[in-house]
N, C-alpha and C positions, 0 to 999 in steps of 0.2 A: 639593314644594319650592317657597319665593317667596322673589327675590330684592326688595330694596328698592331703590326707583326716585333716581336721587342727582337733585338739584335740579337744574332746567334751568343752562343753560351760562350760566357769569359769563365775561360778555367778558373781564377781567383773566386770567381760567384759562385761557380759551383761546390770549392771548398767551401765558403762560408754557409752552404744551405745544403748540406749533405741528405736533409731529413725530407726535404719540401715538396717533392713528389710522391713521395708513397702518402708524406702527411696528408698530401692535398685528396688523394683517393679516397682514405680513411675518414677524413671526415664529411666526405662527400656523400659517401656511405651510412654515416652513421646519421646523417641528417635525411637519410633516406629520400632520397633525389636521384635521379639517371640522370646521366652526362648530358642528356641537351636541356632536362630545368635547370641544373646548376649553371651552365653554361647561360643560359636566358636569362638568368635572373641574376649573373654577372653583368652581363652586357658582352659575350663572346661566343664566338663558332664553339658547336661542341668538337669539331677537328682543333681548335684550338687548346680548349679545356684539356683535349685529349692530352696534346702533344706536352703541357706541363705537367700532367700527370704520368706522364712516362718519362720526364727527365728531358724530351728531345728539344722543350727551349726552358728557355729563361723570364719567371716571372718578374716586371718591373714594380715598384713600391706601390705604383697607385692600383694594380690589377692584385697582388698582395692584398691591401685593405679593401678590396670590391667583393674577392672570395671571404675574407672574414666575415666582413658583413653578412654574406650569404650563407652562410653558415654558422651564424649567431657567435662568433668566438674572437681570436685576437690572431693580429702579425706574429707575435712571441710563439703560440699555438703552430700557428700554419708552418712557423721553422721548424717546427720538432723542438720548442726549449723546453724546458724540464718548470711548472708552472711552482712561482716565489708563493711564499705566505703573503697575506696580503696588507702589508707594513707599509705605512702612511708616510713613510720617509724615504726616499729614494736617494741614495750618497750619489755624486758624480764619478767616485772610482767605483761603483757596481753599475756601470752604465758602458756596458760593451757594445761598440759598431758594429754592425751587419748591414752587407753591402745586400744589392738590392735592384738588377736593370740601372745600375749605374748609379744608383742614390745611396747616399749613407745616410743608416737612421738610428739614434739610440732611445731604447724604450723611458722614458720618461716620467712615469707613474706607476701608480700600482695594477699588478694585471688581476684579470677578472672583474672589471668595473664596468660600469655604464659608459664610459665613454673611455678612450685610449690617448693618451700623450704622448706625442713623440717629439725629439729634438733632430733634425730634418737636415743633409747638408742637398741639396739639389743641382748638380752638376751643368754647366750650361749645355743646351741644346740634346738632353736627354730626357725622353718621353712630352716634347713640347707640343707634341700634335695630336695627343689622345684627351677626348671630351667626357667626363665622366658627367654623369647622372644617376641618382643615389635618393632614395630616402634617405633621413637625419637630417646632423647640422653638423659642420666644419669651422673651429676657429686659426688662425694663424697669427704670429708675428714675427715680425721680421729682424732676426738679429746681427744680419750682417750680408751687406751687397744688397743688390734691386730685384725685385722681384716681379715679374708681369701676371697679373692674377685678370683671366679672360671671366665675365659675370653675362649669362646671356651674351647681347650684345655691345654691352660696355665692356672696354680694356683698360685696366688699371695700371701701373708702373708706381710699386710700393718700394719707403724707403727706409733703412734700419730705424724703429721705432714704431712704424706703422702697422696697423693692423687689420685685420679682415675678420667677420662673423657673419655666417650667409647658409639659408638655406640649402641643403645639397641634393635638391631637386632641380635649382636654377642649373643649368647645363653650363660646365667650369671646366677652365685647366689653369693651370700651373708651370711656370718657368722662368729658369732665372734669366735676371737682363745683363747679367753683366758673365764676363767672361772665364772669372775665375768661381763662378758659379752664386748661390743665397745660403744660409742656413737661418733656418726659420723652427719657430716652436708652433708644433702642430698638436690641435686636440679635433677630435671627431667624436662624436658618438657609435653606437656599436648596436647594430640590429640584435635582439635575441633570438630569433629562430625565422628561416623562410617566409612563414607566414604572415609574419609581421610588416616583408616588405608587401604582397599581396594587399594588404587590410590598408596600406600608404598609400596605392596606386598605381600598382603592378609595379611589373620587372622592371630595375635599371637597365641603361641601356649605355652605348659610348656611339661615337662617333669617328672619323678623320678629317681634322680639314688643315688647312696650308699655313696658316697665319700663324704665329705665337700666341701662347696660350695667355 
C-alpha cells in the first residue's frame, strides 16, 4: 500500500483550517483507535496520519472525507466548525469556501446526515493521482468544465450536465480535464462508526498511479 504525499502546506490553507490537526487527533481518539487502525482504515502510513496530526502537512479534500468516513462524522467536523441545527434549507450566502490541498468546497446540505453534500471547485492537476477505495456510494454532477472520472478500469471524460452514481468500493479518482479546472456537486454517504467499514469488507485502501484519474 502507498499513499501519495499532498504538497507541502500553503500558508492560505493553513489559515483556512486552523482547527484540523488537533480536530484530527481528538476524534481519532474518541473513536478509540491508535494511529496505525485509523491510518489502515483510511488508506495511509500511520507516519502519515502522524504528520496531519501534528499540523507538519496538509490534508487534501479527498483524504478529508477518507478520515470522516473513518471516524463516522463529517468534513465540517474534522475543520473544527462549530455543528448548524439541522435546517433543511441551505441559503447560498451561508455557504462559505474552505480551501482544502488545493480544492474548494462549500458544504451544501445539512450536517449530521447520512450522507454529505458538497459544491466541489477541483483545480486542475491537483490530487489527480490518488486512487481512493471506500465503502458507500459517491454521486456527482458536473456543473461547469470536464471532468475525467477514472472507474476501475474504465476512463470517463464528463461534460457540464453529466453525471456519475457508482459504488465507492469500485477503485476511483477524480480530475479535472480542463485547465481552468471542474466544479461539480458532490454527495457521498457517510460511514457511522469504524465498524461498520469492517462489517463492508475491511479497510479502504488508496493507491498511486501515473495516468489521470
Amino acid at each position: 500500500m502507498s499513499d501519495a504525499e499532498p504538497e507541502p502546506v500553503d500558508p492560505q490553507d493553513t489559515e483556512a483550517l486552523p482547527a484540523v490537526a488537533p480536530q484530527l487527533r481528538e476524534l481519532r481518539r474518541r473513536a478509540a483507535l491508535t494511529l496505525e487502525a485509523a491510518a489502515r482504515a483510511a488508506g495511509l502510513s500511520a507516519a502519515h496520519l502522524s504528520r496531519l496530526e501534528t499540523g507538519q502537512r496538509q490534508p487534501s479534500l479527498p483524504l478529508l472525507l477518507a478520515l470522516a468516513r473513518t471516524y463516522g462524522t463529517t468534513v465540517s467536523e474534522l475543520l473544527g466548525e462549530t455543528p448548524a441545527d439541522r435546517d433543511a434549507i441551505v441559503r447560498a450566502a451561508d455557504m462559505e469556501p474552505t480551501r482544502a490541498g488545493g480544492w474548494t468546497y462549500w458544504q451544501a446540505g445539512a450536517q449530521g446526515r447520512g450522507m454529505q453534500a458538497l459544491r466541489v471547485h477541483v483545480p486542475h492537476g491537483a490530487q489527480g493521482d490518488i486512487v481512493r477505495v471506500h465503502p458507500g456510494e459517491e454521486w456527482l454532477y458536473v456543473l461547469k468544465g470536464r471532468l475525467r472520472l477514472r472507474l476501475g478500469d474504465a476512463t470517463y471524460t464528463l461534460e457540464p450536465g453529466d453525471s456519475a452514481h457508482f459504488d465507492s468500493l469500485t477503485p476511483h479518482r477524480i480530475a479535472a480535464a480542463d485547465h481552468l479546472g471542474t466544479d461539480l456537486l458532490f454527495v457521498h454517504t457517510l460511514l457511522q462508526s469504524p465498524a461498520t467499514a469492517l462489517c463492508l469488507g475491511g479497510a479502504p485502501h488508496s493507491s498511486t498511479m501515473g495516468d489521470p484519474r
